[in-house]
MARBA-3410 file (N, C-alpha, C, O; in Angstrom, 1 decimal):
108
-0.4,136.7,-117.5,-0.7,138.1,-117.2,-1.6,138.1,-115.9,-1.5,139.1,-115.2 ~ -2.5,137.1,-115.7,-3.0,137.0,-114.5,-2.3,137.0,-113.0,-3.0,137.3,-112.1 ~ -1.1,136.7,-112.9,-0.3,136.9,-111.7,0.3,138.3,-111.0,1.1,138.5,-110.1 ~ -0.5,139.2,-112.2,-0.1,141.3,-112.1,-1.1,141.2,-111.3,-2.1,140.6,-111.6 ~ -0.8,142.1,-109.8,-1.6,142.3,-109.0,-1.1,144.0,-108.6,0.0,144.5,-108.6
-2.5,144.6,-108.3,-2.3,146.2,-108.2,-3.7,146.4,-107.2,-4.9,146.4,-107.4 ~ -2.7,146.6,-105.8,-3.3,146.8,-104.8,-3.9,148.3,-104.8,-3.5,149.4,-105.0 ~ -5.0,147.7,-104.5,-6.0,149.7,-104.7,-6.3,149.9,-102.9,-7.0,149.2,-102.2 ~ -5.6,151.0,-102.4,-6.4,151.5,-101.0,-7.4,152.3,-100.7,-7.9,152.6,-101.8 ~ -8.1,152.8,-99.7,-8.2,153.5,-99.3,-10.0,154.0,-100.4,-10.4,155.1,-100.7
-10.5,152.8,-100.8,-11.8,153.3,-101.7,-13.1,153.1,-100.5,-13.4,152.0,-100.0 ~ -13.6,154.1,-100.3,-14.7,154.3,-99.5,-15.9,153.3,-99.7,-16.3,153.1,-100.8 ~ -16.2,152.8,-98.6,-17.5,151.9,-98.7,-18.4,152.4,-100.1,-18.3,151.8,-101.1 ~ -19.1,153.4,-99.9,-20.2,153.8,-100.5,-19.6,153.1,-101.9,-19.9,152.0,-102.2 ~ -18.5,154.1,-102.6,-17.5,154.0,-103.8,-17.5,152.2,-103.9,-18.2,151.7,-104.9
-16.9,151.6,-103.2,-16.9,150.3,-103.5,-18.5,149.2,-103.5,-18.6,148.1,-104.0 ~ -19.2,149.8,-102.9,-20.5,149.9,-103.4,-21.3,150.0,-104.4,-22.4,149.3,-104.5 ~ -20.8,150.8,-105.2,-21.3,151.1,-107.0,-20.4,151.0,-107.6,-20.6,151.2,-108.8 ~ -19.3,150.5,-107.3,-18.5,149.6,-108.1,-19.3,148.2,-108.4,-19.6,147.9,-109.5 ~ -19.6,147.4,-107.2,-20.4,146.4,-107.6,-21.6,146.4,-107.3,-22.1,145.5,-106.6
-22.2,147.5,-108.0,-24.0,147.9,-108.5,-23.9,147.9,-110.1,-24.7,147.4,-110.8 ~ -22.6,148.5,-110.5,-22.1,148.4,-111.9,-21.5,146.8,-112.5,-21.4,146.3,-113.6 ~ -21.3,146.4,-111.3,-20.5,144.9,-112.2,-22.1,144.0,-112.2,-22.4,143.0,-112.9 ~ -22.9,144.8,-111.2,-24.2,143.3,-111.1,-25.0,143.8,-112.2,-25.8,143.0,-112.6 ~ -24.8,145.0,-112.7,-25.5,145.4,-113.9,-25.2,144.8,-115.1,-26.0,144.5,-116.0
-23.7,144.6,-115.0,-23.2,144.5,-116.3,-22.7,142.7,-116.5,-22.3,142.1,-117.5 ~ -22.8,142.3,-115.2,-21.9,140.9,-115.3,-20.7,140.7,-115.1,-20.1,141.7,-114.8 ~ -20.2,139.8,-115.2,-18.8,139.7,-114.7,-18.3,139.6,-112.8,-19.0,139.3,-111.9 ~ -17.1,139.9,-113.0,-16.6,140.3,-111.5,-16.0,141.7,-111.7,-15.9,142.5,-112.6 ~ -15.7,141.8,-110.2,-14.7,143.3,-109.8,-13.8,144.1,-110.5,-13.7,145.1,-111.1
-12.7,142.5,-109.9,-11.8,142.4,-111.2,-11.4,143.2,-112.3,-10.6,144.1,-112.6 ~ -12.7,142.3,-113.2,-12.7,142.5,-114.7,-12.9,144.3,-115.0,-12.3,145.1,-115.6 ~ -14.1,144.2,-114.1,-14.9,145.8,-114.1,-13.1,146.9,-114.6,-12.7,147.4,-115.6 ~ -12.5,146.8,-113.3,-11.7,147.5,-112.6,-10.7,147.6,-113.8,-10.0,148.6,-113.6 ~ -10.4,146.9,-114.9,-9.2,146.2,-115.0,-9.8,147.1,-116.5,-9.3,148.0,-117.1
-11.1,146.5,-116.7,-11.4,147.5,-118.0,-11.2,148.8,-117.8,-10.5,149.4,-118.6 ~ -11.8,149.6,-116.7,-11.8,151.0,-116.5,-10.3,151.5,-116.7,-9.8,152.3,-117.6 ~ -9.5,150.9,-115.5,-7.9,151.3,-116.1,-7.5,151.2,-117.8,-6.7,152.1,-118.3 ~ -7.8,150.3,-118.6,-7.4,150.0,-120.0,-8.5,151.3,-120.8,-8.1,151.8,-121.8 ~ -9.7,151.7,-120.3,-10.2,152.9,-120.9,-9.6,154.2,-120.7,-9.5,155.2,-121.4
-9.2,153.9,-119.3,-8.5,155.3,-119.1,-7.0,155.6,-120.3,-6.6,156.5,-121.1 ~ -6.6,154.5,-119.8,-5.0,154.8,-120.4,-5.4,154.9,-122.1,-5.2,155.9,-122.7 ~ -5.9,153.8,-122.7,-6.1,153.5,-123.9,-7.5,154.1,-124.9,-7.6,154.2,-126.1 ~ -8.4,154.5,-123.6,-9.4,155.1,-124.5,-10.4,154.3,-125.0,-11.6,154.7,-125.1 ~ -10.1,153.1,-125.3,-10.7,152.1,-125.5,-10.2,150.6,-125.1,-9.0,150.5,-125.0
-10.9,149.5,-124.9,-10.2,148.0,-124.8,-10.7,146.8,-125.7,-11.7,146.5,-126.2 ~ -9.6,146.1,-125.6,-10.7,145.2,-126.9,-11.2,144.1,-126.3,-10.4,143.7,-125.4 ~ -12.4,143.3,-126.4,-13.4,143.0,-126.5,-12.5,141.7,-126.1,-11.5,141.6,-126.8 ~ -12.5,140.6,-125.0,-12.2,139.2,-124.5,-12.5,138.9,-123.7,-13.0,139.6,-122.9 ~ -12.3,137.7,-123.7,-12.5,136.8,-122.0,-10.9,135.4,-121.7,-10.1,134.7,-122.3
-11.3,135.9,-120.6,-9.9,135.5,-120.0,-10.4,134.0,-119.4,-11.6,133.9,-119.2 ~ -9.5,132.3,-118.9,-9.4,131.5,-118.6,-9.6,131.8,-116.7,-8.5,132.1,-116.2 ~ -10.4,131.8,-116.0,-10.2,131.6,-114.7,-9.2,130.5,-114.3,-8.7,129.6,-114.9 ~ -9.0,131.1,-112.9,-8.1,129.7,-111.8,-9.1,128.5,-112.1,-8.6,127.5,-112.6 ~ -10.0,128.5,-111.8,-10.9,127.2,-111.4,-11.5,127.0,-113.1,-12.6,126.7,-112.9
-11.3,127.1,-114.2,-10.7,126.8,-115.6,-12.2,127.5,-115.8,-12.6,127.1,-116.9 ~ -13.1,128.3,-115.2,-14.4,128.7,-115.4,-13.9,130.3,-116.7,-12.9,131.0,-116.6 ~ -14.8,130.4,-117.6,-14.3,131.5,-118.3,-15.3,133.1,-117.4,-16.4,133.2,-116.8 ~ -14.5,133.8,-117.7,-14.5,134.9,-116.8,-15.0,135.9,-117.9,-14.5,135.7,-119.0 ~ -15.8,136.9,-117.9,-16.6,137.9,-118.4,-15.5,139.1,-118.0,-15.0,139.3,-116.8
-15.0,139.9,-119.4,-14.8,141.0,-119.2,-15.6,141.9,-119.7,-16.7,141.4,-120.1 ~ -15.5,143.0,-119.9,-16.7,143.7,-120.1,-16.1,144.3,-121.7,-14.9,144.3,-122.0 ~ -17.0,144.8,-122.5,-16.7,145.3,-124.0,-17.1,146.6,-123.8,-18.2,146.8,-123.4 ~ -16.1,147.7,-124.3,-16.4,149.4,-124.3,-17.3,149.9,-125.2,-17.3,149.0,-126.0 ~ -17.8,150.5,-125.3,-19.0,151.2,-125.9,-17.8,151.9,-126.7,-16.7,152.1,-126.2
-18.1,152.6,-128.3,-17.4,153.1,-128.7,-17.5,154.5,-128.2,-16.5,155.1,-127.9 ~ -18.8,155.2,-127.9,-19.0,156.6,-127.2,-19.8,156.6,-126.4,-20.8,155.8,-126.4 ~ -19.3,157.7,-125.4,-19.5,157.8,-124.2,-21.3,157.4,-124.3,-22.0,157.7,-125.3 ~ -21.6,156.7,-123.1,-23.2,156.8,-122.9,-24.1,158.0,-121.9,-24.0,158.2,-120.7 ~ -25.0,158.6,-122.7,-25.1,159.6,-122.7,-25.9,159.8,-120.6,-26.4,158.9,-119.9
-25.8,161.0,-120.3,-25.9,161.8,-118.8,-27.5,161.2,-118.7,-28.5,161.4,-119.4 ~ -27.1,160.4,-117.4,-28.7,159.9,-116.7,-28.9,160.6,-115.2,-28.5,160.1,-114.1 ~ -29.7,162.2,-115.8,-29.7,162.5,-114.1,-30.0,162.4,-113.4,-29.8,163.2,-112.5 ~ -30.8,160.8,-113.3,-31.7,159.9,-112.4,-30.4,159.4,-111.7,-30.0,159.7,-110.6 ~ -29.6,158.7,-112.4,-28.1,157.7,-112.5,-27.4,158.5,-111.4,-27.1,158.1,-110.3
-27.2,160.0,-112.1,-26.3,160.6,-111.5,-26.9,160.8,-109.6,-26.3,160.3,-108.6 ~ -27.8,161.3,-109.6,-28.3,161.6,-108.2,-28.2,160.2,-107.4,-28.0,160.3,-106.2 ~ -28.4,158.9,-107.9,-28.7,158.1,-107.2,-27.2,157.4,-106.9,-27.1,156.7,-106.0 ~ -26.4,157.7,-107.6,-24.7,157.8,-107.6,-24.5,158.4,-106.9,-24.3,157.8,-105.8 ~ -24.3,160.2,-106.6,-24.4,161.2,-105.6,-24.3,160.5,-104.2,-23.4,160.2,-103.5
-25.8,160.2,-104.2,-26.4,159.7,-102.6,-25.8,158.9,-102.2,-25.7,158.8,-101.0 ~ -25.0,157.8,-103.2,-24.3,156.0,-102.4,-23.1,156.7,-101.7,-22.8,156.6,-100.5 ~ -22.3,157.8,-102.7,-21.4,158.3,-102.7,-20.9,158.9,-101.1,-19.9,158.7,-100.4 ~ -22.1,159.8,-100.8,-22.4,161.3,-99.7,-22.7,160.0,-98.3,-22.5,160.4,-97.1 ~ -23.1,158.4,-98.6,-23.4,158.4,-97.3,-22.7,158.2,-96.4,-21.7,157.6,-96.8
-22.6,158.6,-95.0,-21.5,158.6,-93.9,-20.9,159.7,-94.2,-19.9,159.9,-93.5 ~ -21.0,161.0,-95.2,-20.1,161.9,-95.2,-20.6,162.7,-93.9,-19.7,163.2,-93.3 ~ -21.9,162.8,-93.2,-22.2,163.3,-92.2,-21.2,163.3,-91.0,-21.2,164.1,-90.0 ~ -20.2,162.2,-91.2,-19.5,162.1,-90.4,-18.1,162.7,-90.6,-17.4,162.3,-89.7 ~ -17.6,163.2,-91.2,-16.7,163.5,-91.6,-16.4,164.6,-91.3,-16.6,165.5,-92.2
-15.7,165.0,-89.9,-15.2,166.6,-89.6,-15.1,167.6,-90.2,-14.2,167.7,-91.1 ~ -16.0,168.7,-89.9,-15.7,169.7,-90.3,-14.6,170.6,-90.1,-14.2,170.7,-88.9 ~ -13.6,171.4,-91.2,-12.3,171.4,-90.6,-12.4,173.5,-90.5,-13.1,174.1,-91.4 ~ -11.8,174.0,-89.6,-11.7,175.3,-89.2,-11.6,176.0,-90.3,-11.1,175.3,-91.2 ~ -11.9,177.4,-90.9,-11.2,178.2,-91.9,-9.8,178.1,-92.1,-9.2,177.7,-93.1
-9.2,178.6,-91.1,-7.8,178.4,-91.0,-7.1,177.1,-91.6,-6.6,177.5,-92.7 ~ -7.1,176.3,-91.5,-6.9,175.1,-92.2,-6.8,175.0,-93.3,-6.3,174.1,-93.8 ~ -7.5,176.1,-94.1,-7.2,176.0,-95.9,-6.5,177.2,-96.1,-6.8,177.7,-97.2 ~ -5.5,178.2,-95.2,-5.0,179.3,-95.4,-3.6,179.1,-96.4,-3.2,178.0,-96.2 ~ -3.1,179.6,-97.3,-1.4,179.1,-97.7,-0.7,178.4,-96.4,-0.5,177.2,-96.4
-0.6,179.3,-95.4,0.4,179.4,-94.4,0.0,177.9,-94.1,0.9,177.1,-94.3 ~ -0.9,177.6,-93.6,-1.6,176.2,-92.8,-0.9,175.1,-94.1,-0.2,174.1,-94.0 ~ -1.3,175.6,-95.0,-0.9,174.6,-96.0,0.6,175.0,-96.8,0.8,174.2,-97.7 ~ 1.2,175.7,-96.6,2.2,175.5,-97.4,3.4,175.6,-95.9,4.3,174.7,-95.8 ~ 3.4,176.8,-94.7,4.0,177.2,-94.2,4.7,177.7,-94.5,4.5,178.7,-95.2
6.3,177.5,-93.9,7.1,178.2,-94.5,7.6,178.4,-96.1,7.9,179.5,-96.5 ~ 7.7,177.6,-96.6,7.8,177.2,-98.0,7.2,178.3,-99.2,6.1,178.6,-99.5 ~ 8.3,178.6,-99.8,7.6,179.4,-100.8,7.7,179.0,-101.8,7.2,179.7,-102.8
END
């Protein structure tokens, strides 16, 4: 099962950033992180293992919490901010630009 590979694009510095603020929290690798979040999404929950590495080292997956852990709005703000940085940069776009027409055109 280790030779399934699922190329992810297009994740913003900051984003991949607190991805691994969360794995150095929690242990493990990227990977694992990434691999549980998808099996929570779909499944809701995942069960509790550790997988054989290439280099025969055993690899940390992470174990789901049965319910959700509760709103830290210290967490959250300080998530926010990794999130927003460089958004300074990021063009502001005309009104027009979010009209139907702009966005749909002719198309009804």
């Amino acid at each position: 099962m280790d030779n399934n590979i699922i190329s992810v694009t297009g994740i913003s510095e900051p984003l991949l950033n607190l991805i691994d603020e969360r794995v150095r929290e929690k242990g493990g690798d990227r990977a694992a992180y990434v691999r549980d979040l998808i099996e929570q999404d779909i499944y809701g929950a995942s069960v509790p293992r550790s997988t054989e590495g290439t280099l025969g080292r055993q690899k940390h997956t992470f174990t789901v919490q049965g319910k959700k852990r509760p709103f830290d709005p210290k967490q959250w703000a300080a998530d926010m901010k990794r999130l927003t940085q460089g958004a300074s940069e990021i063009p502001v776009l005309p009104p027009e630009a979010f009209t139907r027409e702009s966005i749909y055109g002719n198309h009804d």
